[in-house]
SEFI-629966 format. One line per field, with one value per atom (N, C-alpha, C, O, CB): residue number from 0; residue in three letters; atom name; x negated, y, z negated. Coordinates in pm, whole numbers, plus 32768, in hexadecimal, padded with zeros to 4 digits. Glycine has a CB too. Example, Ala and Ser with C-alpha at 12.3 -4.5 7.8 and 13.67 -1.06 7.14 Angstrom:
BEGIN
num <- [0,0,0,0,0,1,1,1,1,1]
residuo <- [ALA,ALA,ALA,ALA,ALA,SER,SER,SER,SER,SER]
atomo <- [N,CA,C,O,CB,N,CA,C,O,CB]
east <- [7AD9,7B32,7AD8,7A70,7B95,7AFB,7AA9,7AF6,7AC3,7A80]
north <- [7DC7,7E3E,7EB6,7EB4,7E41,7F1F,7F96,8003,8072,7FC4]
up <- [7CF4,7CF4,7CF4,7CB2,7C77,7D3C,7D36,7CED,7CDC,7DC4]
END
This chain:
BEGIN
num <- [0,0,0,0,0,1,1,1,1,1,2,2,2,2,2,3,3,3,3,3,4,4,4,4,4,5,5,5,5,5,6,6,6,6,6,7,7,7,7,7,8,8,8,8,8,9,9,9,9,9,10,10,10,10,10,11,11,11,11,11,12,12,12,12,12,13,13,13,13,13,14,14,14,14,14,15,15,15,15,15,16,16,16,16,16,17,17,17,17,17,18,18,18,18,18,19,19,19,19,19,20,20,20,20,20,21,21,21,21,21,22,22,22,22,22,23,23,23,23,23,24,24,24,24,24,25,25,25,25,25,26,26,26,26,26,27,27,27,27,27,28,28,28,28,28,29,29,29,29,29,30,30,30,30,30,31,31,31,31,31,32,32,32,32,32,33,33,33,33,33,34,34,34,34,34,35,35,35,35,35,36,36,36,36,36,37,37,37,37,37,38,38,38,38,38,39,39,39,39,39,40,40,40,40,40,41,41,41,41,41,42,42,42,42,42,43,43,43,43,43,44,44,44,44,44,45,45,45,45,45,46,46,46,46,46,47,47,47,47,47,48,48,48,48,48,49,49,49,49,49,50,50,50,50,50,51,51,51,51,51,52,52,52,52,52,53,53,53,53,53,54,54,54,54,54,55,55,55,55,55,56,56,56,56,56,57,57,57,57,57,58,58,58,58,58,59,59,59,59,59,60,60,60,60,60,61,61,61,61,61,62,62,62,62,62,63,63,63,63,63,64,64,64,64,64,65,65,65,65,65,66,66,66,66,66,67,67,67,67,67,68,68,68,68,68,69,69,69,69,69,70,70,70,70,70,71,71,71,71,71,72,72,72,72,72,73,73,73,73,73,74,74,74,74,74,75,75,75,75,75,76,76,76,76,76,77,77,77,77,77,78,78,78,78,78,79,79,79,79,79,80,80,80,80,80,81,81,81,81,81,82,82,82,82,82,83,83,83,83,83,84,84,84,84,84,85,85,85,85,85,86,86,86,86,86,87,87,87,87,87,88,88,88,88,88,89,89,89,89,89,90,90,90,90,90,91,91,91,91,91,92,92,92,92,92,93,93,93,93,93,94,94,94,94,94,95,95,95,95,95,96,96,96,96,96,97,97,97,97,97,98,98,98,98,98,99,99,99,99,99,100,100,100,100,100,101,101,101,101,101,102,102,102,102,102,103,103,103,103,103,104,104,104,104,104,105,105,105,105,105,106,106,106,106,106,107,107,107,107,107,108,108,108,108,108,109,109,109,109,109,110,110,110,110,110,111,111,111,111,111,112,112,112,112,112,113,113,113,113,113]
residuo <- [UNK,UNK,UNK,UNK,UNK,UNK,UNK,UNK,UNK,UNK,UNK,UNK,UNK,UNK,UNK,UNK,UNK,UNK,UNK,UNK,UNK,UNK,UNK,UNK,UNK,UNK,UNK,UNK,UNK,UNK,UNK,UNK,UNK,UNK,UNK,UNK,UNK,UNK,UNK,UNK,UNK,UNK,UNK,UNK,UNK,UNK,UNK,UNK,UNK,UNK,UNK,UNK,UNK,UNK,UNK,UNK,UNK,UNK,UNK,UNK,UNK,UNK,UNK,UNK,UNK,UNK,UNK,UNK,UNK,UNK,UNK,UNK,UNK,UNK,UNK,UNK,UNK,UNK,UNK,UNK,UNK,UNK,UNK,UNK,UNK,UNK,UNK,UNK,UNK,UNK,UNK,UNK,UNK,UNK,UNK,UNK,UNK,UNK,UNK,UNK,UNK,UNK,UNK,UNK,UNK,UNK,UNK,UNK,UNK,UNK,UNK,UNK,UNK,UNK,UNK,UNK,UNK,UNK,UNK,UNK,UNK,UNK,UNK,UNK,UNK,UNK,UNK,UNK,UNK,UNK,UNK,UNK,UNK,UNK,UNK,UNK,UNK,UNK,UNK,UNK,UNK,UNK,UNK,UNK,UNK,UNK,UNK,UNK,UNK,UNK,UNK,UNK,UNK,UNK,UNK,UNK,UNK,UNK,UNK,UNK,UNK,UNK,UNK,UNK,UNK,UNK,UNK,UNK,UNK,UNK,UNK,UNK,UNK,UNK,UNK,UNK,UNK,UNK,UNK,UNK,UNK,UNK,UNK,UNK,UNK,UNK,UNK,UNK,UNK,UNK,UNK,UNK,UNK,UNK,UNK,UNK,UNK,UNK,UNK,UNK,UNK,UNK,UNK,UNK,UNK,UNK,UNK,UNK,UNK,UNK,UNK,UNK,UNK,UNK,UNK,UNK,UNK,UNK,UNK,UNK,UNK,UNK,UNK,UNK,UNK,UNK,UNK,UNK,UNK,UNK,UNK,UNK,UNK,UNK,UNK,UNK,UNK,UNK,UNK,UNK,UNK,UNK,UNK,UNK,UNK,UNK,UNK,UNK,UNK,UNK,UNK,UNK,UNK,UNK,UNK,UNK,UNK,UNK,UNK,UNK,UNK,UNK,UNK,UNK,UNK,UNK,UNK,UNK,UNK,UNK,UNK,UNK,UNK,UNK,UNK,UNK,UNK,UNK,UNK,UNK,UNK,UNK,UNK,UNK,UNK,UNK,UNK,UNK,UNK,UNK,UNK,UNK,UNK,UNK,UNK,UNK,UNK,UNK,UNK,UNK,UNK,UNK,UNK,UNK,UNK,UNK,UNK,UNK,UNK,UNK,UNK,UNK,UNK,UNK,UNK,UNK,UNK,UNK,UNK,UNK,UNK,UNK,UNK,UNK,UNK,UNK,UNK,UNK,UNK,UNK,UNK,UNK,UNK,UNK,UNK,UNK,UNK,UNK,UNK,UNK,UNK,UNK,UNK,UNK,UNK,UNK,UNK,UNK,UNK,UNK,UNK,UNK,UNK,UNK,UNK,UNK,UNK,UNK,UNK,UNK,UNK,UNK,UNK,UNK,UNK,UNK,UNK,UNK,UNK,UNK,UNK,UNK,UNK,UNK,UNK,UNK,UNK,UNK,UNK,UNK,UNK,UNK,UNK,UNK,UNK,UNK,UNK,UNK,UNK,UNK,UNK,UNK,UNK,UNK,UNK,UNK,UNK,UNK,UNK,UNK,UNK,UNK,UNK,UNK,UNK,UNK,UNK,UNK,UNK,UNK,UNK,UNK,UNK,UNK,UNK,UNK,UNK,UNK,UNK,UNK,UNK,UNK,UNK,UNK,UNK,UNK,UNK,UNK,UNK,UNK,UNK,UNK,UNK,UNK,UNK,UNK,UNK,UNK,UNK,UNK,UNK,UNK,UNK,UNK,UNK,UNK,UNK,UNK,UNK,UNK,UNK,UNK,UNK,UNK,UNK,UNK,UNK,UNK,UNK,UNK,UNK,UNK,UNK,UNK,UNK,UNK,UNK,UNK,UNK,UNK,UNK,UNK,UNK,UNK,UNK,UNK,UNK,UNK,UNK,UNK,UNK,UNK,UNK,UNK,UNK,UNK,UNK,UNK,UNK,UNK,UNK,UNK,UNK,UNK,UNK,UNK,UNK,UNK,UNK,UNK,UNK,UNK,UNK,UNK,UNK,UNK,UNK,UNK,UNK,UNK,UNK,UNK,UNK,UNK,UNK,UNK,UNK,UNK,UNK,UNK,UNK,UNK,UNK,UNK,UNK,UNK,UNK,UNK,UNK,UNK,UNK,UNK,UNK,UNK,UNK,UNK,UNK,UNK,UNK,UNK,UNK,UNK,UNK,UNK,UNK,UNK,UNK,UNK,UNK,UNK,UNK,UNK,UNK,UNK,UNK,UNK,UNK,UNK,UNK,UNK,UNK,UNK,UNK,UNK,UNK,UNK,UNK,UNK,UNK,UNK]
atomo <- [N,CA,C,O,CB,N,CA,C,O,CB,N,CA,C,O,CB,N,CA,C,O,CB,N,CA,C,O,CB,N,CA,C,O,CB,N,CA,C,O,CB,N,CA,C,O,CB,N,CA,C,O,CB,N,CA,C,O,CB,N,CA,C,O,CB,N,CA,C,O,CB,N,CA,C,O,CB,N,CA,C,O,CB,N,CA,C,O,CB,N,CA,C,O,CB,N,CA,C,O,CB,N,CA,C,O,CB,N,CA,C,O,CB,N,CA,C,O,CB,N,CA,C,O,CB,N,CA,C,O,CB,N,CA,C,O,CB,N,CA,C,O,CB,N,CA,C,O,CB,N,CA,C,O,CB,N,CA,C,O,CB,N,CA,C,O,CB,N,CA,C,O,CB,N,CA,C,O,CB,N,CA,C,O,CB,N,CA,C,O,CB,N,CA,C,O,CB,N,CA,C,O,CB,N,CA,C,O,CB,N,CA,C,O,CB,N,CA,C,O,CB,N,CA,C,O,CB,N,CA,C,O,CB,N,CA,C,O,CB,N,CA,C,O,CB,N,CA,C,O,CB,N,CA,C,O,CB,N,CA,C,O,CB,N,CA,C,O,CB,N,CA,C,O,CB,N,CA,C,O,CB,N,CA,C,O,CB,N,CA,C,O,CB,N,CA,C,O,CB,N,CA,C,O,CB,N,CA,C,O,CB,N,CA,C,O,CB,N,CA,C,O,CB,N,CA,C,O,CB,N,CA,C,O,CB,N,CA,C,O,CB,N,CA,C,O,CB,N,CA,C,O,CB,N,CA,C,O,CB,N,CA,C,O,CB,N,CA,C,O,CB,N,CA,C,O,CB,N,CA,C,O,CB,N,CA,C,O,CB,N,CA,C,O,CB,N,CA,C,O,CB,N,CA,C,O,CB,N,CA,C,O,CB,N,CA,C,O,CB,N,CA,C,O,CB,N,CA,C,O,CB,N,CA,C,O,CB,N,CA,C,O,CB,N,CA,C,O,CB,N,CA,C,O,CB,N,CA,C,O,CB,N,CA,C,O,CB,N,CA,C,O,CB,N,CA,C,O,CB,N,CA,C,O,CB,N,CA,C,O,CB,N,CA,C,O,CB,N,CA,C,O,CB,N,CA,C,O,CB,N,CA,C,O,CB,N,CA,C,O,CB,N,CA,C,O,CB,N,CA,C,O,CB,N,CA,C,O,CB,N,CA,C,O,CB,N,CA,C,O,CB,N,CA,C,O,CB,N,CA,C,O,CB,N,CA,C,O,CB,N,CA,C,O,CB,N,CA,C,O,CB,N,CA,C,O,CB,N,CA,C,O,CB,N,CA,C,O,CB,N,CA,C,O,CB,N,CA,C,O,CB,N,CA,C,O,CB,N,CA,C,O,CB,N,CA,C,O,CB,N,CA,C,O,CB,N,CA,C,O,CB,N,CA,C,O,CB,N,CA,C,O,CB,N,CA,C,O,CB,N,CA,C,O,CB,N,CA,C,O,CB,N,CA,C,O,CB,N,CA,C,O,CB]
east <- [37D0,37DE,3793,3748,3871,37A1,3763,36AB,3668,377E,368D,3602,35D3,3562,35C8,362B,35F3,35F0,3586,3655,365A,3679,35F2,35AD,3755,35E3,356F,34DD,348E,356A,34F2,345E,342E,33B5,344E,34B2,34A5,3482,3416,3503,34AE,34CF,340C,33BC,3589,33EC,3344,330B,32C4,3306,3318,32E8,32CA,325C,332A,333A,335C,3302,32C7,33F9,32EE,32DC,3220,31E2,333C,31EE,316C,313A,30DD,3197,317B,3188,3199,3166,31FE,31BC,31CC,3137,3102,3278,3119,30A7,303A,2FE7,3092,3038,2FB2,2FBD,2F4D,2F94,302D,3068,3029,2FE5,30D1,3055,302C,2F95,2F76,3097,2F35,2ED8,2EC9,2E8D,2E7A,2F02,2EF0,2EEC,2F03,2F4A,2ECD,2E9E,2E2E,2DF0,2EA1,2DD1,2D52,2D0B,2D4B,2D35,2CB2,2C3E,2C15,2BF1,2BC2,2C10,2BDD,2C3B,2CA5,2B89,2C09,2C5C,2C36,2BC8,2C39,2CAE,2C9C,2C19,2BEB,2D63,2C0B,2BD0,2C12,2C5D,2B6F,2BEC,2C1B,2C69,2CE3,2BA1,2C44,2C60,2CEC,2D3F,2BEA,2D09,2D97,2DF9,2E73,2D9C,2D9B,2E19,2E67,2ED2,2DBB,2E08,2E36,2E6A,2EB2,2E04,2E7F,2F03,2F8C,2FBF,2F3C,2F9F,3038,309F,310A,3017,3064,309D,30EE,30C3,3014,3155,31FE,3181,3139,32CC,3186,3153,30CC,3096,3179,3082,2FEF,2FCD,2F7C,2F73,2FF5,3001,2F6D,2F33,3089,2F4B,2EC7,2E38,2DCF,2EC2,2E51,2DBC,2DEC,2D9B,2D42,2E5E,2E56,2EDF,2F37,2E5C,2ED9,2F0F,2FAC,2FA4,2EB3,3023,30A1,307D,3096,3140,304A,3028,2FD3,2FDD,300B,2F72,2F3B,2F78,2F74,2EFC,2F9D,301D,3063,307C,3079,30B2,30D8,30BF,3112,30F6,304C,2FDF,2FC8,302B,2F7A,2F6E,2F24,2F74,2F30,2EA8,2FF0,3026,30D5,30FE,3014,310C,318C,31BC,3218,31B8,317D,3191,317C,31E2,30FF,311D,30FA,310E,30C2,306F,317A,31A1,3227,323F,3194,3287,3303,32D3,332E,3347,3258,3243,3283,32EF,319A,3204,3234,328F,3287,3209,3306,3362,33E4,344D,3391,33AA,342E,33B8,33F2,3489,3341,3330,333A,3354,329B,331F,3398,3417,3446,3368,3456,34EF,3509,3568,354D,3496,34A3,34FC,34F4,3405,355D,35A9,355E,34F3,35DE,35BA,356A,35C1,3619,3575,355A,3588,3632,3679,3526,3656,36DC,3706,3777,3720,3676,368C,362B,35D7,36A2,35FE,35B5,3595,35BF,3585,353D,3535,3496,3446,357C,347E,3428,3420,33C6,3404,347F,3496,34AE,3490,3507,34D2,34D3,342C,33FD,3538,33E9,3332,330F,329F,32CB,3356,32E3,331A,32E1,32AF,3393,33BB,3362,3340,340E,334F,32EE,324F,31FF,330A,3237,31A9,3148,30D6,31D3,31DB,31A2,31D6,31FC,31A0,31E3,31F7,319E,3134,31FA,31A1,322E,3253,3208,3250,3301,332C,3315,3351,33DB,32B8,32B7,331F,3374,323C,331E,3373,331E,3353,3397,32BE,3261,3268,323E,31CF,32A6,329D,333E,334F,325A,33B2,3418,3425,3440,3450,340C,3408,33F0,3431,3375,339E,3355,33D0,3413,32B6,33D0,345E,34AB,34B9,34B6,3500,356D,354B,35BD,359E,3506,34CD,3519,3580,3432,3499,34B0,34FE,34FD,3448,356E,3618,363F,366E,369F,364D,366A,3671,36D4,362C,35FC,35D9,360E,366A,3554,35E4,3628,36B7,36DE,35F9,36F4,3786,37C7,383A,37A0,3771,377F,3764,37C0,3701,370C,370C,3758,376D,3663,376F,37B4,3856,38A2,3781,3869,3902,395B,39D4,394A,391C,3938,3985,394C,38C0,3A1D,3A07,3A4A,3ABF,3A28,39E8,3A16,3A07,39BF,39AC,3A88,3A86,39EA,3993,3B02,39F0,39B8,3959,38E3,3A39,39BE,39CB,3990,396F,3A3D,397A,3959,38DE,38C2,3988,3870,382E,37CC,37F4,3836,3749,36B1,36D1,3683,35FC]
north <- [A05D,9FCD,9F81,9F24,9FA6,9F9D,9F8E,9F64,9F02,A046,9FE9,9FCF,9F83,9F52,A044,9F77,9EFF,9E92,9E59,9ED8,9E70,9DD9,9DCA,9D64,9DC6,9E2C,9E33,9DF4,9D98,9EB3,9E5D,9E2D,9DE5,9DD5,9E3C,9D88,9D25,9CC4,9C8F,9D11,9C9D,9C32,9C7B,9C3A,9C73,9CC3,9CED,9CA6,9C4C,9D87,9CBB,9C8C,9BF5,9BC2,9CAC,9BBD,9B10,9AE5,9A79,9AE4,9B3D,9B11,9B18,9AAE,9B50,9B72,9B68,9AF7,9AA8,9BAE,9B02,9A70,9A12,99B4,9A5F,99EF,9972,995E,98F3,998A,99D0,99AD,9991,993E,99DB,99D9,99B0,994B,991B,99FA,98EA,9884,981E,97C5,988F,9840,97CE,97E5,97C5,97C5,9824,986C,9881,982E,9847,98F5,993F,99C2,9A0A,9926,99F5,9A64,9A81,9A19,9A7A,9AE1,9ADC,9B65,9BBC,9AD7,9B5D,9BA9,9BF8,9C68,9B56,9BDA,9C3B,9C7C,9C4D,9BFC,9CF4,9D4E,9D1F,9CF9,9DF5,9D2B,9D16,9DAC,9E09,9D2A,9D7A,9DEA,9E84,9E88,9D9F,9EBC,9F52,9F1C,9F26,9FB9,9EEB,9ED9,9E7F,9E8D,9EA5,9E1F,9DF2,9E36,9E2E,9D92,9E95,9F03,9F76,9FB3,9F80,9F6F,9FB3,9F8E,9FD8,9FCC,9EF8,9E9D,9EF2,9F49,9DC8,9EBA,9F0C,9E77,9E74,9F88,9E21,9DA4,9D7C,9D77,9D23,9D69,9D30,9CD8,9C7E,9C8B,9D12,9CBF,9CD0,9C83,9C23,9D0A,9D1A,9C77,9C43,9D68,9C39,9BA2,9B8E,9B22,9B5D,9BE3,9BE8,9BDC,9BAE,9C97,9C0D,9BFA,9BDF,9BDB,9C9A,9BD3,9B89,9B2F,9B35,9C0C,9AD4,9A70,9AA3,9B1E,9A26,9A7D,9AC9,9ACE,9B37,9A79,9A71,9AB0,9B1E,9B46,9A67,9B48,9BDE,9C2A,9C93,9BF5,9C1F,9C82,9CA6,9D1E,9C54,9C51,9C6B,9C97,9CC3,9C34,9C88,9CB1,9D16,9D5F,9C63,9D42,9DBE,9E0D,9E73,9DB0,9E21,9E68,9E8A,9EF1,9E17,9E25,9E2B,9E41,9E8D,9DCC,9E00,9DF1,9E8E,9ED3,9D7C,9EBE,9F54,9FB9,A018,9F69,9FC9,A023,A00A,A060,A02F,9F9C,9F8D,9FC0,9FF3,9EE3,9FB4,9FCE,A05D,A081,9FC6,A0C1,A129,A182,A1FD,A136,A123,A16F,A149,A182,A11D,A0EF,A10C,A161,A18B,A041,A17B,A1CA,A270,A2D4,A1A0,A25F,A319,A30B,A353,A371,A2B6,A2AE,A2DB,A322,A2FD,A2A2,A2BD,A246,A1D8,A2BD,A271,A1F9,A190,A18E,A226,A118,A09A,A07D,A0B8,A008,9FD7,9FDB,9FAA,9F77,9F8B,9FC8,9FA9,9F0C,9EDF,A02A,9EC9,9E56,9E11,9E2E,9E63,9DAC,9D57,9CD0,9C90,9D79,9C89,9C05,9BD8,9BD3,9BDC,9BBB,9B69,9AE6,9AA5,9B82,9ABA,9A24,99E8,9973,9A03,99EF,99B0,9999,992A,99F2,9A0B,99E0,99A8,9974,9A4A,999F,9940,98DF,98A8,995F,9878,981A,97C0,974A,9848,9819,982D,9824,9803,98C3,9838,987A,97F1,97C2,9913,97D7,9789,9714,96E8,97B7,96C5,966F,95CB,95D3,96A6,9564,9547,9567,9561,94E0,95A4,95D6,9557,94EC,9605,957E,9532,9527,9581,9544,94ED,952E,95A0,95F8,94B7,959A,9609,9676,96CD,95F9,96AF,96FB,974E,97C2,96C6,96E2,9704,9793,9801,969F,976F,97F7,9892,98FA,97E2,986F,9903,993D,99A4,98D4,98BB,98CD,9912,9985,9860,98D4,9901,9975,99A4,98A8,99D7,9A4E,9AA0,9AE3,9A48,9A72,9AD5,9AB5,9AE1,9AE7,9A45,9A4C,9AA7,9AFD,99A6,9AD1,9B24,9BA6,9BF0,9B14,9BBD,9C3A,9C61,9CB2,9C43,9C37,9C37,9C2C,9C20,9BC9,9C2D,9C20,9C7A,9CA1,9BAA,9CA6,9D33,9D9C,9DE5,9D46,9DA2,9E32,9E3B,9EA3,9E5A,9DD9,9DB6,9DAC,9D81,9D5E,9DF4,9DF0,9D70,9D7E,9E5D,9CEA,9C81,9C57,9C7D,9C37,9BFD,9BB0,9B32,9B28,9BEC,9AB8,9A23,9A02,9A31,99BA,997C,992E,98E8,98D9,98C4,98C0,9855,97F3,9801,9807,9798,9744,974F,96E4,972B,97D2,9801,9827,984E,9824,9813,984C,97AB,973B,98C2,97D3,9769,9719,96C2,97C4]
up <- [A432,A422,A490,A472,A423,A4EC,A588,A584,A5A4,A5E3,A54A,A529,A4AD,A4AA,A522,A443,A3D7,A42E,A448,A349,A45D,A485,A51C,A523,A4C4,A574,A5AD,A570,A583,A5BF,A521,A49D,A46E,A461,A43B,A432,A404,A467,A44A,A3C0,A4C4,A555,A556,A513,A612,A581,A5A9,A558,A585,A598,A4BC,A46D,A48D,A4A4,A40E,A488,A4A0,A4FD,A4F0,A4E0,A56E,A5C3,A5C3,A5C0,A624,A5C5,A538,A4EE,A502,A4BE,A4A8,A441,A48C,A44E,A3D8,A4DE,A532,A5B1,A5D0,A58B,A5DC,A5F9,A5C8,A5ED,A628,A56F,A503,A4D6,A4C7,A48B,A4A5,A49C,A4D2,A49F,A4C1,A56F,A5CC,A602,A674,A64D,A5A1,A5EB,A673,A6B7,A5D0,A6AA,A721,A712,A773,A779,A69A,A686,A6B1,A69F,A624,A6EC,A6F6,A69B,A660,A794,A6A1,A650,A6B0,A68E,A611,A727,A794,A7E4,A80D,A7EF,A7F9,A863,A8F1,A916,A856,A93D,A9D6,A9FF,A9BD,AA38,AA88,AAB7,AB23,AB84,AAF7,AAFA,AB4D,ABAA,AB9A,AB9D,ABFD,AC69,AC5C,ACB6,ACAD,ABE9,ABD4,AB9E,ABAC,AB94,AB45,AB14,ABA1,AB9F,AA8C,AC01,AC91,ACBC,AD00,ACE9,ACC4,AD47,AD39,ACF2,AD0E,AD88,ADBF,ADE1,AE1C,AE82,ADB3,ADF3,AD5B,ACE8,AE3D,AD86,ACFE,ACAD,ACD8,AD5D,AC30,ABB7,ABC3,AB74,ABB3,ABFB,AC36,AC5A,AC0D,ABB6,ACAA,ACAC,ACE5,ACED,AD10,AD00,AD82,AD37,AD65,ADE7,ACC2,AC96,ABEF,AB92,ACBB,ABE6,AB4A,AB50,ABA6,AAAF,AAD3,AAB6,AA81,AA7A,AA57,AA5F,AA44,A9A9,A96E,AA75,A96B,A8EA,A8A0,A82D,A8BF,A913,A93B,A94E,A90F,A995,A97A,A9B9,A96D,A975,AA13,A8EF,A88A,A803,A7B3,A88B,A7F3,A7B6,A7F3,A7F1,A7AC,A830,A847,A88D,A89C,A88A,A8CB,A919,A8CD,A897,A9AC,A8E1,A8B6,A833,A813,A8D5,A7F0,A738,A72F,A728,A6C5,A72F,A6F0,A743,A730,A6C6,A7B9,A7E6,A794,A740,A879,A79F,A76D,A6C6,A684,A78B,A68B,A5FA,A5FE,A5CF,A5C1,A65D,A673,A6A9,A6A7,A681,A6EC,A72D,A678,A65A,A802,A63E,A5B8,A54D,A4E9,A550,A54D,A4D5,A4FC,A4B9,A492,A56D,A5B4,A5DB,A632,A65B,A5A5,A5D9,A65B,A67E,A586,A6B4,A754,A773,A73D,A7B5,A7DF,A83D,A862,A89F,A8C1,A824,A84C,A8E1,A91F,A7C4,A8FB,A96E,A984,A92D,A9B4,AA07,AA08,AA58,AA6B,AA51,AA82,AACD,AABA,AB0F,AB4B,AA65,AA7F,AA77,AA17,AA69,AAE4,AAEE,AAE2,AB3F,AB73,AA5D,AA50,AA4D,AA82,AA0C,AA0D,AA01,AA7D,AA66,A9AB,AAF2,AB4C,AB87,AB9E,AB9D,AB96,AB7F,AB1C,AB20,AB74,AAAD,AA5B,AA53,A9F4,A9D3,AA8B,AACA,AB1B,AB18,AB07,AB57,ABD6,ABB5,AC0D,AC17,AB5F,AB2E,AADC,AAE0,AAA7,AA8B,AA33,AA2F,A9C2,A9C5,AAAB,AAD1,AAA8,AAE6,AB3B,AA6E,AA35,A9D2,A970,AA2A,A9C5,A93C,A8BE,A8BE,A94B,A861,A806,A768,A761,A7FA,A722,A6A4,A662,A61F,A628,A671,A614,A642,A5F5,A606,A6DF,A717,A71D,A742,A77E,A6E9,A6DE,A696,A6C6,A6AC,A61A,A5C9,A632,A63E,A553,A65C,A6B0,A70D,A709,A732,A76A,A7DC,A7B7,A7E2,A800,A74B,A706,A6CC,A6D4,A6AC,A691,A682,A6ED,A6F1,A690,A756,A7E4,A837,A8AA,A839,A7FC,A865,A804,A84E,A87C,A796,A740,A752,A756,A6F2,A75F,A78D,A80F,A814,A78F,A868,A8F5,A8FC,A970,A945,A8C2,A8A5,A84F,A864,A871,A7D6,A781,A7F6,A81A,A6F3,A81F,A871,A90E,A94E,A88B,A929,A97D,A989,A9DF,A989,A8F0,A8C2,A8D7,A8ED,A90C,A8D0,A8F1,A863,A7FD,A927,A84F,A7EC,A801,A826,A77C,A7E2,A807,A76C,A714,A885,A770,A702,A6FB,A751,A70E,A660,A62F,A6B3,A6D7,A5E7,A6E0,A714,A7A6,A7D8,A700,A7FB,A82F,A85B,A8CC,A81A,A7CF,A7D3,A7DC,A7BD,A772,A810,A813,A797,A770,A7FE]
END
C-alpha cells in the first residue's frame, strides 16, 4: 500500500512540474550528479534535483520493492526554493508535504496541511 500511495504522490508530483514548466529537457552535468551537498543544491536547481536525481531513484527503490526512505524533508526546501509561494505552485507543495509525511510515518488532519 505504502508504495502505491508513494507512486502515485511521484506521479503528482511530475505532473505538477511539467505543469508549471520546470521540467527540463536537459540533463545537469557530471559534475552535479557528484555533489554530495543535501538536494545537490550546488550545481542544480530543487526541481533538478527532483527530476534527475530523486524522482527515479524513489521510481526505483518501489519497482524493486527496495526500502523507501524512513525520513524525509523536502518541502521545507521547496518553501524555501520557490519562494514566493504562488497558487499555481500550491498543488506541487502539497504533493511533497505529502510525501514527506507518508514516509515519514507522519499523519496530520486535513486542516493541517499547505
Amino acid at each position: 500500500m505504502k508504495y502505491q500511495h508513494t507512486a502515485r504522490l511521484l506521479q503528482q508530483i511530475e505532473f505538477e512540474l511539467k505543469a508549471l514548466q520546470l521540467w527540463s529537457t536537459e540533463k545537469p552535468s557530471a559534475a552535479a550528479f557528484a555533489s554530495t551537498a543535501p538536494f545537490a543544491c550546488d550545481f542544480m536547481t530543487l526541481e533538478q534535483w527532483l527530476q534527475f536525481i530523486f524522482l527515479p531513484r524513489m521510481q526505483m527503490l518501489i519497482e524493486t520493492q527496495q526500502p523507501l526512505p524512513v525520513n524525509c524533508s523536502i518541502y521545507p526546501m521547496a518553501e524555501i526554493a520557490w519562494v514566493p509561494i504562488t497558487v499555481e505552485k500550491k498543488p506541487l507543495l502539497t504533493h511533497l508535504q505529502q510525501l514527506d509525511l507518508l514516509l515519514s510515518n507522519i499523519t496530520l488532519s486535513g486542516s493541517e496541511l499547505i
